[in-house]
C-alpha positions in Angstrom: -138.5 -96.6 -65.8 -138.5 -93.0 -67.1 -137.0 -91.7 -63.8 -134.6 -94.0 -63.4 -133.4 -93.2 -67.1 -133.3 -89.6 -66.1 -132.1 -89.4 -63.0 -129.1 -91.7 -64.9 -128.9 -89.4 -67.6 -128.4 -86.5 -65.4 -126.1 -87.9 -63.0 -123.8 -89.1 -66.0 -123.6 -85.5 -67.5 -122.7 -84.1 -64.4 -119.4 -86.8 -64.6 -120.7 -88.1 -61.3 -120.8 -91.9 -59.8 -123.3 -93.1 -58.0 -121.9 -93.3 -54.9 -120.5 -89.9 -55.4 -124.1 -88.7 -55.7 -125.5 -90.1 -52.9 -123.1 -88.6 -51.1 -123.8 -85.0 -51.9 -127.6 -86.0 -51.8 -127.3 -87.9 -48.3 -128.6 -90.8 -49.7 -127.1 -94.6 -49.5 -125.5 -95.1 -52.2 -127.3 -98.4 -53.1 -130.7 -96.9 -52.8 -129.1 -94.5 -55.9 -129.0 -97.6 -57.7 -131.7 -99.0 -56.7 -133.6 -96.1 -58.1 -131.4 -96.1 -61.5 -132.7 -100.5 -62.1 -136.5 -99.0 -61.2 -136.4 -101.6 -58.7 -138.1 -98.8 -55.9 -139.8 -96.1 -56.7 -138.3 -92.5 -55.1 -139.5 -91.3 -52.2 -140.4 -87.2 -52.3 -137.8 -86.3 -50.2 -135.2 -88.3 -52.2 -136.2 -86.7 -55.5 -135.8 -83.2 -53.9 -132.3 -84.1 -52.3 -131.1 -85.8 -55.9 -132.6 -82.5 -57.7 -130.5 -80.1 -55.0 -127.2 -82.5 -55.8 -127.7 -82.6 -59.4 -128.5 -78.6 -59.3 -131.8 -79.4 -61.1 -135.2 -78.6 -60.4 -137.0 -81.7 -59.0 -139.3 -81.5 -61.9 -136.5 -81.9 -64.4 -136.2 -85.3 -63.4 -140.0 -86.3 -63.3 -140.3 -84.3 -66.8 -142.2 -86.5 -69.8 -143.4 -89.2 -67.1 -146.6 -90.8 -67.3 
């Protein structure tokens, strides 16, 4: 729940959709989603490729996590 609030957070600051993220991050754009409801948990490589699109450090959106 704490990544998907994140990764939400951070994506809304930078002014972008979802869909627009997933397209810079080479994602699907439902699987952005998908993330954002916690109804998946990310993958590695998908929380690297949304860190690189949201010019973040992949940590920065598994910061204060359990």
């Amino acid at each position: 729940m704490l990544f998907a609030k994140r990764l939400r957070e951070l994506r809304l600051e930078r002014g972008l959709s979802q869909e627009k993220l997933a397209e810079i991050a080479g994602l699907h754009r439902n699987y952005v989603g998908v993330l954002e409801r916690s109804v998946s948990s990310a993958t590695l490589d998908a929380i690297y490729k949304l860190a690189a699109a949201l010019k973040v450090r992949p940590a920065e959106l598994l910061e204060n996590l359990p």
